[in-house]
C-alpha positions in Angstrom: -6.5 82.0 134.7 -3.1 82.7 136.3 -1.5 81.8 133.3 -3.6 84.4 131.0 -3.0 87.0 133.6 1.0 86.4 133.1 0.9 86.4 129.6 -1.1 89.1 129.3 1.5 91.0 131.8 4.8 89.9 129.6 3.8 90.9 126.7 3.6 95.0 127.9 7.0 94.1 130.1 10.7 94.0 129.0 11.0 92.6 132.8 10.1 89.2 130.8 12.5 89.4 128.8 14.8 90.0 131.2 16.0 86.1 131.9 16.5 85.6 128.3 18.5 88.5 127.5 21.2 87.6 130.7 21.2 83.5 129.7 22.1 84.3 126.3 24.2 87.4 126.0 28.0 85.9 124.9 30.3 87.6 127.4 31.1 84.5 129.2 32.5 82.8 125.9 34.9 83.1 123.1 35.4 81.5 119.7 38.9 81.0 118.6 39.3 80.7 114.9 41.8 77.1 114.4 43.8 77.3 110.8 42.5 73.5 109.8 38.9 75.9 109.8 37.5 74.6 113.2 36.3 76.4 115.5 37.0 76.1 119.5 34.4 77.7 122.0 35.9 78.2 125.6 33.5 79.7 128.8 35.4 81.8 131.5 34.9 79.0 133.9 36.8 76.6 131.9 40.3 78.7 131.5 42.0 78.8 134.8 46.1 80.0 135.4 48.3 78.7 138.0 51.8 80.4 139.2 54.2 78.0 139.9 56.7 77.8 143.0 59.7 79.8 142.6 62.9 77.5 141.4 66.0 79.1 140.2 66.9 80.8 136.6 69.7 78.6 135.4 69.0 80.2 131.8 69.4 83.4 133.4 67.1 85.6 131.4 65.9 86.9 134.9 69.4 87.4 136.1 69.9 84.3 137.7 66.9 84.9 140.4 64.5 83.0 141.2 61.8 82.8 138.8 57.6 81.4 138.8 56.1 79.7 135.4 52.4 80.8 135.0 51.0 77.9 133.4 47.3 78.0 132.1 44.8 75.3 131.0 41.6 75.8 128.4 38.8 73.2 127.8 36.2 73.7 125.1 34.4 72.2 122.3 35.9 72.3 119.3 33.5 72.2 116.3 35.0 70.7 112.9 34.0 72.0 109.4 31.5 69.7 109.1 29.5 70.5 112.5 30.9 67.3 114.4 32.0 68.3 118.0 34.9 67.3 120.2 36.5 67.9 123.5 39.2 70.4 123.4 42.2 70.7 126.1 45.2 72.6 126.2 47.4 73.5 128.9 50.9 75.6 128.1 53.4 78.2 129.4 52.5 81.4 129.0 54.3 83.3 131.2 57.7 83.5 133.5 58.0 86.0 136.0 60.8 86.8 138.4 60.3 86.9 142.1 59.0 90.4 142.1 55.7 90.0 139.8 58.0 91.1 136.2 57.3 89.8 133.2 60.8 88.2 131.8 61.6 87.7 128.2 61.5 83.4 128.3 61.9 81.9 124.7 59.1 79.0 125.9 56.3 81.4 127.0 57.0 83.7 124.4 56.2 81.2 121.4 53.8 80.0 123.3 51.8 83.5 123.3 49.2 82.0 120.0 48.4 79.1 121.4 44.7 78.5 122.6 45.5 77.9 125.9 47.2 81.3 126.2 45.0 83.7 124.0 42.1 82.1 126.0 43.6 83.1 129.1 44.6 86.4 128.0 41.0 87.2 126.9 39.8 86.5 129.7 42.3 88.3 131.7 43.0 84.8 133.8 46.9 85.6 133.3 48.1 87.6 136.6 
């Protein structure tokens, strides 16, 4: 009779609907469009950044400071044209900054601004 009573009681309450609206609203994901026409889903969770230590600019696009790399990793699921599914993992360079928090100008990070591992970082505003 329990049962009755809370079904009887969810269907006059949006408080029911509640847990389903939170588990399967999409702000914890993105889907990044691949140009072979897969797709690759990645969850918040699953894109992390890391700064590096500081080593020093021998390229000197910082001045010849010291510099950090800001590298950043993505896992997902990449799903193929025709529906199969498959691990995806990427980890690049996205970023150099000098020893005060600046963005530099670095060749490497800067081509590397499209790739997944990046544009999933930057979505999710991982990249500090």
């Amino acid at each position: 009779m329990q049962f009755n009573k809370f079904s009887f009681y969810c269907k006059r309450s949006i408080l029911c609907l509640l847990p389903i609206l939170i588990t399967s609203c999409g702000g914890g994901s993105i889907t990044l469009d691949s140009t072979d026409g897969s797709k690759i889903n990645f969850k918040s969770e699953n894109v992390s950044c890391i700064t590096g230590s500081e080593y020093q600019d021998f390229l000197n696009s910082s001045g010849g400071g010291l510099v950090r790399n800001v590298n950043c990793t993505a896992n997902g699921v990449r799903t193929f044209l025709t529906g199969d599914r498959t691990n995806f993992s990427e980890t690049k360079l996205c970023k150099v900054v000098n020893s005060q928090g600046e963005n530099l100008n670095n060749w490497v990070a800067s081509n590397n601004q499209n790739t997944f591992a990046c544009l999933a970082a930057s979505k999710f505003k991982k990249i500090k």
